[in-house]
C-alpha positions as CSV (number, residue, x, y, z in Angstrom):
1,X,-54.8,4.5,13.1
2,X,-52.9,2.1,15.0
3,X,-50.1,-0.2,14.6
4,X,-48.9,-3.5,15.9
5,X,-45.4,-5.1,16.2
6,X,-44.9,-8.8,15.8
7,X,-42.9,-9.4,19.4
8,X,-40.5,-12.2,17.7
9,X,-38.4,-9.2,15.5
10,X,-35.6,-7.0,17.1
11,X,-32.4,-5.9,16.1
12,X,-29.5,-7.2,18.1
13,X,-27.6,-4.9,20.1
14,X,-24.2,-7.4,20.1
15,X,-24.3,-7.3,16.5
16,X,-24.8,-3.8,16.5
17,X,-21.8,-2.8,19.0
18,X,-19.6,-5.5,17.8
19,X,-20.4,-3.6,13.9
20,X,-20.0,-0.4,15.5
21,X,-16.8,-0.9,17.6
22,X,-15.3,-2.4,14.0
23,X,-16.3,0.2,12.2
24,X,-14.5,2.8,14.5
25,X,-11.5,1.4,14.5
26,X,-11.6,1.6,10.6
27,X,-12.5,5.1,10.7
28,X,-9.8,6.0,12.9
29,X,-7.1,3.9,10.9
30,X,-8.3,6.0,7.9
31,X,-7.8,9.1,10.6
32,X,-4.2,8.0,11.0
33,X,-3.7,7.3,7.3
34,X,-5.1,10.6,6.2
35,X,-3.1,12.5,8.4
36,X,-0.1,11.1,7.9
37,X,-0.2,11.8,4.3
38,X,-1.4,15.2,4.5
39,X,1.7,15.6,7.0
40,X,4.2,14.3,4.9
41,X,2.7,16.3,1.4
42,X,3.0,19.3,3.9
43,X,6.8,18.9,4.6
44,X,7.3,18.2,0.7
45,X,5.7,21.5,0.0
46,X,2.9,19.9,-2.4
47,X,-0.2,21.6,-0.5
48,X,1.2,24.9,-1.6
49,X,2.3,24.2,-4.7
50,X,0.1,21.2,-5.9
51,X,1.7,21.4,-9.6
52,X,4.6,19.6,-7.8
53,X,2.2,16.6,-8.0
54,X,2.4,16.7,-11.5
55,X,5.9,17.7,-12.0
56,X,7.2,14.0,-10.3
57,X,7.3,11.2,-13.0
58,X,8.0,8.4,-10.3
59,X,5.5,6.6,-7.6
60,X,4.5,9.4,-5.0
61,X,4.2,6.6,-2.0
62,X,1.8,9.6,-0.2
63,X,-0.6,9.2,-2.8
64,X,-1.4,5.4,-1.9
65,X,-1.4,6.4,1.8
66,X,-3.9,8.8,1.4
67,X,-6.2,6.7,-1.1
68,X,-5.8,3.9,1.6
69,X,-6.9,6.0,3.9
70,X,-9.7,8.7,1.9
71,X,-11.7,4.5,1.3
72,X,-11.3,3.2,5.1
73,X,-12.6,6.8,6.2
74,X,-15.2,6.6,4.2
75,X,-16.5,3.2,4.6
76,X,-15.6,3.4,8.8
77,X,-17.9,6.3,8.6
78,X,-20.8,4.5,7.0
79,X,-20.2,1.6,8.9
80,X,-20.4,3.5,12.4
81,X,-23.3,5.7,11.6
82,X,-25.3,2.6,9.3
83,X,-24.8,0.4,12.8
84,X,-26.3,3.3,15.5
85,X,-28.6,4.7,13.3
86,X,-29.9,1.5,12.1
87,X,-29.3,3.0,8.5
88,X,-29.8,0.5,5.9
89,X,-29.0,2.2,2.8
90,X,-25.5,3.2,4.3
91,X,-25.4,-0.8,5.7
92,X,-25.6,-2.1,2.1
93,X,-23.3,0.3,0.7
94,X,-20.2,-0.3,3.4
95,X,-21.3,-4.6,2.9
96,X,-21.0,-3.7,-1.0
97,X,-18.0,-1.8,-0.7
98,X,-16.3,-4.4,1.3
99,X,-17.9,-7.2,-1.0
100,X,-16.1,-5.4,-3.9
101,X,-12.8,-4.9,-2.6
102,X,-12.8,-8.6,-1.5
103,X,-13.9,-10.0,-5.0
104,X,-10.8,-7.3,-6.5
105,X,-7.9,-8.8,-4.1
106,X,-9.0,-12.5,-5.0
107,X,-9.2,-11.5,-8.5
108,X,-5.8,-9.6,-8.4
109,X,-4.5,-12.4,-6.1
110,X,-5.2,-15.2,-9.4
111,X,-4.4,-13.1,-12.4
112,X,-1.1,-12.6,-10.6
113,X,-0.5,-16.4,-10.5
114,X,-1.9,-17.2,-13.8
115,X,0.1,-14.5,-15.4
116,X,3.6,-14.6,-13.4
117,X,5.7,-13.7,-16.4
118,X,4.0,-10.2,-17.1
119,X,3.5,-9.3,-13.4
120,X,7.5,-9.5,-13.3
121,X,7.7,-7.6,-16.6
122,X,5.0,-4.9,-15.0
123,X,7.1,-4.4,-11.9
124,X,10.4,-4.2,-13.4
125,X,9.0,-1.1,-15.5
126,X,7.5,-0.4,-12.3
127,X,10.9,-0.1,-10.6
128,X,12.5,1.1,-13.9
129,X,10.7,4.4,-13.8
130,X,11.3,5.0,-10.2
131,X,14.9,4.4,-10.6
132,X,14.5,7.6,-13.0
133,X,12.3,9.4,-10.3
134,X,15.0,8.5,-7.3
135,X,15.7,12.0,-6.8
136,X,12.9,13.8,-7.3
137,X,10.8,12.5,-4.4
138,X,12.2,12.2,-0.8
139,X,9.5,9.2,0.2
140,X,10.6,7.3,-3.0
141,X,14.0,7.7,-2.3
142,X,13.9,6.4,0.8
143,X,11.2,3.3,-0.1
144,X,14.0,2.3,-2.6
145,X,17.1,2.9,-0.2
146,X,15.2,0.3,2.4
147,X,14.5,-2.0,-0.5
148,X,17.7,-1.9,-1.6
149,X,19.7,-2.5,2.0
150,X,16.9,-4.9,3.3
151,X,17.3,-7.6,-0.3
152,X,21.2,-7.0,-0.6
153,X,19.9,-5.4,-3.9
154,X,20.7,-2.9,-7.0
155,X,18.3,-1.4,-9.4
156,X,15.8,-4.3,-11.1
157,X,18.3,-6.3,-13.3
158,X,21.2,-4.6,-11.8
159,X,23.8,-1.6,-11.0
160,X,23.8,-0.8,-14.4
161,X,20.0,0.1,-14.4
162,X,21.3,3.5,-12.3
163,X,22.5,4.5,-15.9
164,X,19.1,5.5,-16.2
165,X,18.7,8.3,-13.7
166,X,20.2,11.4,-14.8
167,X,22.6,12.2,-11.5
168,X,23.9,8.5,-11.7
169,X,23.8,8.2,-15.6
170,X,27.8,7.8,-17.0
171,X,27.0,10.4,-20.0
172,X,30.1,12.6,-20.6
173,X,28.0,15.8,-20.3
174,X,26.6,14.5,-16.8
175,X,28.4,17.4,-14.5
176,X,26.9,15.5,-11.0
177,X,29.6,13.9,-8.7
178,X,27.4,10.9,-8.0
179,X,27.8,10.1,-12.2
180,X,28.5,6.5,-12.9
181,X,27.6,5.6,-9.3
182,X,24.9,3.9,-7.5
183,X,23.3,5.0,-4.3
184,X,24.9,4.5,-0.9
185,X,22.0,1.6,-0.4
186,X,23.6,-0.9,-3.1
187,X,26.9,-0.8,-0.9
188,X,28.0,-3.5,1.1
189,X,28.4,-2.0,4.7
190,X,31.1,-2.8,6.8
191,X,29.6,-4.3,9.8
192,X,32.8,-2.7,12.2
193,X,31.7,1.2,10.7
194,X,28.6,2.9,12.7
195,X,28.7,5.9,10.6
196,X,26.7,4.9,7.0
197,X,28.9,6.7,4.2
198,X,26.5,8.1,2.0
199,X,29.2,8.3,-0.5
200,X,30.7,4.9,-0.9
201,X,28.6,4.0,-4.3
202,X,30.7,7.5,-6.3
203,X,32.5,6.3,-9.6
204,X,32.0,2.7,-9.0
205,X,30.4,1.8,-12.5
206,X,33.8,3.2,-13.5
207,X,36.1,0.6,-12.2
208,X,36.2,-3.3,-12.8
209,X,33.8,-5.9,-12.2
210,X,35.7,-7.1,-9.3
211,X,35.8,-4.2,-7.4
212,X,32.0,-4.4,-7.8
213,X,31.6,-7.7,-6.2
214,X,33.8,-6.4,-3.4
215,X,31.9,-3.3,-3.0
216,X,28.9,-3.3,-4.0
217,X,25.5,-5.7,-4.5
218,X,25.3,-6.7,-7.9
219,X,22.3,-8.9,-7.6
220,X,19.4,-7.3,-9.6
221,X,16.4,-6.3,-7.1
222,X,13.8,-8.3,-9.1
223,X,15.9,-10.8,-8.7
224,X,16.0,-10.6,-5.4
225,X,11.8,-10.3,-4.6
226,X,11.5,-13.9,-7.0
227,X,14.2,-15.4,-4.1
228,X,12.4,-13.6,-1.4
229,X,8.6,-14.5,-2.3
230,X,8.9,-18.6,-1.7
231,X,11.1,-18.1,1.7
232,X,8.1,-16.0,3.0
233,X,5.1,-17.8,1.3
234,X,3.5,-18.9,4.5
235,X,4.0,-15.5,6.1
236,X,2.1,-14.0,3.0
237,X,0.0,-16.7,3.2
238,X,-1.2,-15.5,6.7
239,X,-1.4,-11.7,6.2
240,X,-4.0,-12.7,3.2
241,X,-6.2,-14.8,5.1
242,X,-6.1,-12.5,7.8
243,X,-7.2,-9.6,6.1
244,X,-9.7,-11.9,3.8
245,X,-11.2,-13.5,7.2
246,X,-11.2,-9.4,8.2
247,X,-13.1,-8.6,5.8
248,X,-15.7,-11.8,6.5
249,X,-16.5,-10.9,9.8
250,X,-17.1,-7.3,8.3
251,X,-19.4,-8.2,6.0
252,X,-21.0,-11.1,8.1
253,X,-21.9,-8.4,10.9
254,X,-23.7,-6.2,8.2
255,X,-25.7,-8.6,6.4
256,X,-26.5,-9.9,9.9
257,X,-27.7,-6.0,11.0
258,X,-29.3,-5.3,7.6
259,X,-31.6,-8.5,8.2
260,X,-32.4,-7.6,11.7
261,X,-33.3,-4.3,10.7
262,X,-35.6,-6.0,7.7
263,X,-37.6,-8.1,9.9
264,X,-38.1,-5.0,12.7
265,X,-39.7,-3.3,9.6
266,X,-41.6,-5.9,8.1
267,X,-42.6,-7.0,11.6
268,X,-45.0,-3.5,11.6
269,X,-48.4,-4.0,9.8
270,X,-50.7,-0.8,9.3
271,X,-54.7,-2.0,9.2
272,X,-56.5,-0.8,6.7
């Protein structure tokens, strides 16, 4: 039996490269993001004792590293092998994946406009419950310190909102020296001192409300995020498009291969 080849059909090797070279440096991102999270769970102690995953009730930041990471492993993977081995069933599934993700950010990217009021209310829970968690988690602690110090910021509504954290809470049975404090990341630093004093926010819920405006922020970190969003609008803006435009090209290049790879196939005729 013989076969014949319409000459017209051929797979392009620019698209296939360009698919390839895009879907390695996904897979390598996802490298980087997987290892980092393994690395920091390592120092934490979690990969030999995974109850400790369990046992934080805050936002483990390693977690969203490593998902990040365990989907642009994946879909780098079936991206590089779909585009040299002319695969089409791992193609459609990296052109479906991306498809999906795309339709979920513009979908996320709406509700969030349309529904401003309970996105605030979601994240000041959000915050709420890591403010409990601030201790328990040395990532956490540190994602809120650099939130704090970078928005000139204190808890979601407030300093007060450290009441709810047990080390900082102003109970009378509270034995911790940081009780009816705030973290050393709600003080105002003085420009002149070098040396950060980790100890500056001790016994300050104690005292008067003007030795709080003199020595610590007293603007509410939600607060703080609704002042910062329409300053840097554009610069959001731009990382969106980006990343939407991304994932275009992305999805362009598959279809593109996928259709090549069609018309090589259906270019073969067997006579009967």
């Amino acid at each position: 039996m013989h076969y014949y080849r319409y000459p017209s059909a051929e797979i392009s090797c620019w698209y296939k490269y360009l698919l390839f070279s895009y879907n390695i440096i996904f897979w390598l991102a996802g490298v980087a993001f997987l290892g980092a999270g393994l690395w920091a769970w390592s120092e934490k102690g979690v990969l030999s004792d995974l109850s400790k995953m369990t046992r934080l009730h805050g936002f483990d930041p390693v977690v969203l590293i490593l998902f990040v990471g365990g989907v642009m492993f994946i879909l780098g993977f079936a991206g590089c092998v779909g585009a040299l081995r002319e695969n089409i069933c791992l193609l459609k599934f990296f052109c479906g994946t991306i498809v999906l993700i795309f339709i979920l950010e513009l979908a996320l990217a709406v509700l969030a406009f349309l529904f401003q009021d309970w996105v605030k209310d979601r994240v000041e829970t959000f915050f709420k419950n890591n403010i409990k968690a601030y201790r328990d988690d040395i990532d956490l602690q540190n994602i809120i310190d650099s939130l704090q110090k970078m928005n000139q910021c204190c808890g979601a509504q407030g300093p007060n909102d450290w009441n709810l954290n047990i080390y900082f809470n102003c109970s009378s049975v509270s034995k911790s020296r940081e009780r009816c404090g705030v973290p050393f990341s709600c003080c105002i630093q003085d420009p002149a001192q070098n040396v950060v004093n980790t100890q500056c926010g001790y016994d300050i819920r104690n005292m008067s409300l003007s030795n709080w405006e003199e020595r610590i922020y007293t603007r509410g970190c939600i607060a703080a995020l609704e002042a910062w969003l329409p300053r840097n609008i554009y610069i959001i803006a731009g990382v969106f498009i980006a990343i939407s435009l991304l994932q275009i090209f992305g999805i362009f290049l598959a279809k593109t291969l996928i259709s090549d790879i069609d018309a090589v196939k259906s270019g073969f005729y067997f006579p009967r």
